[in-house]
C-alpha positions in Angstrom: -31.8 14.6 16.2 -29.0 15.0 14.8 -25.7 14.0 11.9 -22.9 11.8 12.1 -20.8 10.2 9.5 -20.1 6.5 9.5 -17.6 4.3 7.2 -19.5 1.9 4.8 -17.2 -0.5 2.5 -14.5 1.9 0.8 -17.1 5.1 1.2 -18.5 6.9 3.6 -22.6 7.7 4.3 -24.4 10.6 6.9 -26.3 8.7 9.6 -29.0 10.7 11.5 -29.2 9.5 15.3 -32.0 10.1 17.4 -31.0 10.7 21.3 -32.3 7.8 23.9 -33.3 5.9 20.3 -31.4 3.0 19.4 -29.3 2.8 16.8 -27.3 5.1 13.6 -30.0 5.6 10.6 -28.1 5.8 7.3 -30.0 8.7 5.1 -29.5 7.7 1.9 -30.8 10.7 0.1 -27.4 12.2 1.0 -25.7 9.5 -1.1 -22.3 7.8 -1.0 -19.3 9.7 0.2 -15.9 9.2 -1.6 -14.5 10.1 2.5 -15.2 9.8 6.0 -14.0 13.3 6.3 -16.3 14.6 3.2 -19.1 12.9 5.4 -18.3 14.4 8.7 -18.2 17.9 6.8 -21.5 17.6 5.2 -22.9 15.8 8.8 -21.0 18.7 10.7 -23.4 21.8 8.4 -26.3 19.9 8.5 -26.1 19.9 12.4 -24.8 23.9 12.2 -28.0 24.2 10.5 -30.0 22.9 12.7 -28.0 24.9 15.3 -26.9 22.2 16.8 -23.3 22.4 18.3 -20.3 19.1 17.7 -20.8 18.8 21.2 -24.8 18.0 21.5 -24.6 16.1 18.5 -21.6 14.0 20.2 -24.1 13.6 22.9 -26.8 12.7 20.6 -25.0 9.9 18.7 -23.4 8.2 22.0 -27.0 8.5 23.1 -28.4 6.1 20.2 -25.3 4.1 19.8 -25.6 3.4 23.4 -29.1 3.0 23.6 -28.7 -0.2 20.3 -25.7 -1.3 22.8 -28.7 -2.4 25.6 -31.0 -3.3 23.3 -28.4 -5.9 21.9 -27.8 -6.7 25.6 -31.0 -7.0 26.0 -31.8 -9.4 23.3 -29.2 -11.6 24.0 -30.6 -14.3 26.3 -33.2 -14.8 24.1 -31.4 -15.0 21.3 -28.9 -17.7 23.0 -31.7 -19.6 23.8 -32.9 -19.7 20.1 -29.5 -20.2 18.7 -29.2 -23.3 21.7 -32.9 -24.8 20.6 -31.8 -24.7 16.9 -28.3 -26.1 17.4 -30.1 -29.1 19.9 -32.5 -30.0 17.3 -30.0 -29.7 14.5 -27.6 -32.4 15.7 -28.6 -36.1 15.3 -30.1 -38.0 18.6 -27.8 -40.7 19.6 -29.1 -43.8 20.8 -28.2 -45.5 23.8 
């Protein structure tokens, strides 16, 4: 596991990532930041203290985002095929 700061709106939040999982976790019990770069601090000595170096928790974080990057790829057929099967039975039949 490990931290990673993430924009969200005009703030900033610390997003835990699991490696291999997919997809950035906000923890919200670390609140708002005013910054990215107040986030990335706080993300940066939370990893330290879990003595885990910027460069494994780079790894990490590419790790998730890439890991919700095939899962979205995954998911995409099937989810063309709904959004095709709602937009077919959405539109009016025309008669011949």
């Amino acid at each position: 596991m490990a931290f990673t700061a993430e924009r969200w709106g005009n703030a900033a939040v610390v997003c835990r990532a699991m490696e291999n999982r997919p997809g950035l976790v906000v923890d919200q019990q670390f609140g708002l930041f005013e910054t990215w770069t107040h986030a990335h601090v706080f993300a940066l000595r939370l990893n330290e203290g879990m003595d885990i170096d910027p460069r494994e928790a780079r790894q990490i974080v590419t790790s998730s985002v890439l890991a919700m990057a095939c899962a979205l790829d995954e998911a995409r057929p099937e989810m063309l095929k709904m959004a095709l099967h709602e937009d077919s039975s959405a539109s009016p039949e025309l008669e011949p």
